[in-house]
C-alpha positions as CSV (number, residue, x, y, z in Angstrom):
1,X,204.3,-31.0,284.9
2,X,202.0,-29.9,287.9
3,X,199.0,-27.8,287.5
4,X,197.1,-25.0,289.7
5,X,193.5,-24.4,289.5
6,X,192.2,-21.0,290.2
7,X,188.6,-21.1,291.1
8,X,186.6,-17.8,291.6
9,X,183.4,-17.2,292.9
10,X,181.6,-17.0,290.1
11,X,182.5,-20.5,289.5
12,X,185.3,-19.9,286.4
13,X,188.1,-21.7,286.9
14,X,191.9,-20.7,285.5
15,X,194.6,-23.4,284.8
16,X,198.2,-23.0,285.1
17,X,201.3,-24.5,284.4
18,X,203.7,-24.4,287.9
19,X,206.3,-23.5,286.1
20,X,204.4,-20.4,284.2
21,X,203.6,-18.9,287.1
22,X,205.3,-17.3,290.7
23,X,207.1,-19.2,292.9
24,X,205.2,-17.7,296.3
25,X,201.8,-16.5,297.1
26,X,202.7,-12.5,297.0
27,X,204.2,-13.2,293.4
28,X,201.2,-14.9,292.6
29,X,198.6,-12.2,294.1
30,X,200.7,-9.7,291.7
31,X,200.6,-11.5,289.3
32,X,196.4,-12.1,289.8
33,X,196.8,-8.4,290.3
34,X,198.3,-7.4,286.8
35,X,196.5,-9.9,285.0
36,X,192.8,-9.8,286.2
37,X,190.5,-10.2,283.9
38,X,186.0,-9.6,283.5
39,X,185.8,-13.6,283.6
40,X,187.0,-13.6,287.3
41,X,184.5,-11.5,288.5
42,X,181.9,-11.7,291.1
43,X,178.6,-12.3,289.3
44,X,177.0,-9.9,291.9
45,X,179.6,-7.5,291.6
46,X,180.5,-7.9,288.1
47,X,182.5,-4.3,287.7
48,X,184.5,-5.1,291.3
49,X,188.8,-5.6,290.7
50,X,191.0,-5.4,292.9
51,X,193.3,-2.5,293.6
52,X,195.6,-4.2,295.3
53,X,197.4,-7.8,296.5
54,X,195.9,-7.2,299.7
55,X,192.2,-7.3,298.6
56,X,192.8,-10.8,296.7
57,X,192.3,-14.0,299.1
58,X,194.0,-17.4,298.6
59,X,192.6,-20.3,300.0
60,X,194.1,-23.7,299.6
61,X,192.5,-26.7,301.3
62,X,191.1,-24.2,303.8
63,X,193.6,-22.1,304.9
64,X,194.4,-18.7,304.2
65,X,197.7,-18.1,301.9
66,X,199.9,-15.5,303.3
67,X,203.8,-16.2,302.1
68,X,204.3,-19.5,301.4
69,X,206.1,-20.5,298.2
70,X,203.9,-22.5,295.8
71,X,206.2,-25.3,296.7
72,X,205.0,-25.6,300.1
73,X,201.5,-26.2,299.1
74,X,200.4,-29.9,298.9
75,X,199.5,-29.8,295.2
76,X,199.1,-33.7,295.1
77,X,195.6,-33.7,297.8
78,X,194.1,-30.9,295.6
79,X,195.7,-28.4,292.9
80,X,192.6,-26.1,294.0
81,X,193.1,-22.5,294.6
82,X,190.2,-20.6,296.0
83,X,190.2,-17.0,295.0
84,X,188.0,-14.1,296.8
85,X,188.0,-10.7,297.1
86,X,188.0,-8.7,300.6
87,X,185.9,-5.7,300.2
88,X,187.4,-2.6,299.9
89,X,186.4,-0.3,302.3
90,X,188.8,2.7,301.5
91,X,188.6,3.2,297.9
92,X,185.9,5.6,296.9
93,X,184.9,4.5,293.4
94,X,184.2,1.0,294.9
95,X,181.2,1.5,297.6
96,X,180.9,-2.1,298.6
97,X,182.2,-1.1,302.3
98,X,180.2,2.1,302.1
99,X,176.9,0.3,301.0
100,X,177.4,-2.5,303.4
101,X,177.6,0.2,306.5
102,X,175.0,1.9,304.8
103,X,172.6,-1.5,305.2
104,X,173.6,-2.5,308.5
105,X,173.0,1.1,309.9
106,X,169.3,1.2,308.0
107,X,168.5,-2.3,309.1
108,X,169.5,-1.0,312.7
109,X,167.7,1.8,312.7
110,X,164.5,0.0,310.9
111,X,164.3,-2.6,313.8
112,X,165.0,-0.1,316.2
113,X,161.7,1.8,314.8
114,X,160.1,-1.4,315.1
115,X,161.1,-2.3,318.7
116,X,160.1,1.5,319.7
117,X,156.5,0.9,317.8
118,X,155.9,-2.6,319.9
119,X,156.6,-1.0,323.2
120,X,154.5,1.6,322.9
121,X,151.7,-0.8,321.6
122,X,152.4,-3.6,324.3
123,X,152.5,-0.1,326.8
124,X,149.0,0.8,325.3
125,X,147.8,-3.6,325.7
126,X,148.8,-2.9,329.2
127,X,147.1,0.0,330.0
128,X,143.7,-0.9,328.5
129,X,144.3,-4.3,330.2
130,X,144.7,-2.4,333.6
131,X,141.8,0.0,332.9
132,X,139.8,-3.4,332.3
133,X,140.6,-4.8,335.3
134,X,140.0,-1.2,337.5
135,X,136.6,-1.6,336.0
136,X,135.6,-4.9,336.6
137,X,136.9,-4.5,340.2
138,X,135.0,-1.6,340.7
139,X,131.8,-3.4,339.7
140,X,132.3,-6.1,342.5
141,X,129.5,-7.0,344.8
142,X,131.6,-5.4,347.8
143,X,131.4,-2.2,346.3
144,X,135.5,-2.3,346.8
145,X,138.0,-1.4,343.9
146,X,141.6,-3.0,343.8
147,X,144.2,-0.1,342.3
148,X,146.5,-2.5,339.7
């Protein structure tokens, strides 16, 4: 009797029996679904489940699982079933889509701040530079001044 290993990101891993568990991905995404337990959790989002069989992500000897029947799979190289979570952006007790939008847009906005701040002092380098030169031009022996 063939095995699967589930193996989440925090590391735990789940054994089953092939013949314990659905015959195609979808079946077996439900039945992740209605059977999700704290130990599959991400450690840094230890309170995240999913809400539904489109947030969990197979992965079987790097490919995405869509619809194949368990069958299909070539259990015999590697019995290994990645499982992650997509975020989910649309629920609002889970803010990990929120937060992450959140981030990007105050990272944005913080090295936009930053860019704005190191133009206006390379602006002000380049104006006391040109004032510098205005000067020493001025104080040649030819009594001319160059305009920069």
């Amino acid at each position: 009797m063939s095995t699967i290993t589930l193996l989440f990101l925090n590391t735990h891993r789940e054994t089953l029996q092939t013949s314990k568990i659905p015959s195609n991905i979808p079946l077996l995404k439900k039945y992740l679904l209605e059977n999700w337990s704290n130990d599959f959790n991400n450690l840094e989002n230890p309170n995240e489940k999913p809400l539904n069989i489109n947030q969990i992500r197979l992965i079987h000897l790097g490919k995405q699982l869509e619809n194949e029947s368990i069958n299909q799979l070539n259990l015999q190289t590697s019995d290994i079933i990645h499982v992650t979570l997509k975020p989910n952006l649309n629920n609002g007790n889970n803010n990990t889509g929120t937060s992450i939008l959140k981030k990007t847009t105050s990272n944005i906005t913080k090295n936009s701040n930053r860019l704005e701040r190191s133009n206006q002092s390379n602006n002000q380098s380049s104006n006391n530079n040109r004032m510098e030169n205005l000067e020493s031009n001025s104080n040649d022996k030819n009594g001319c001044c160059i305009i920069v």
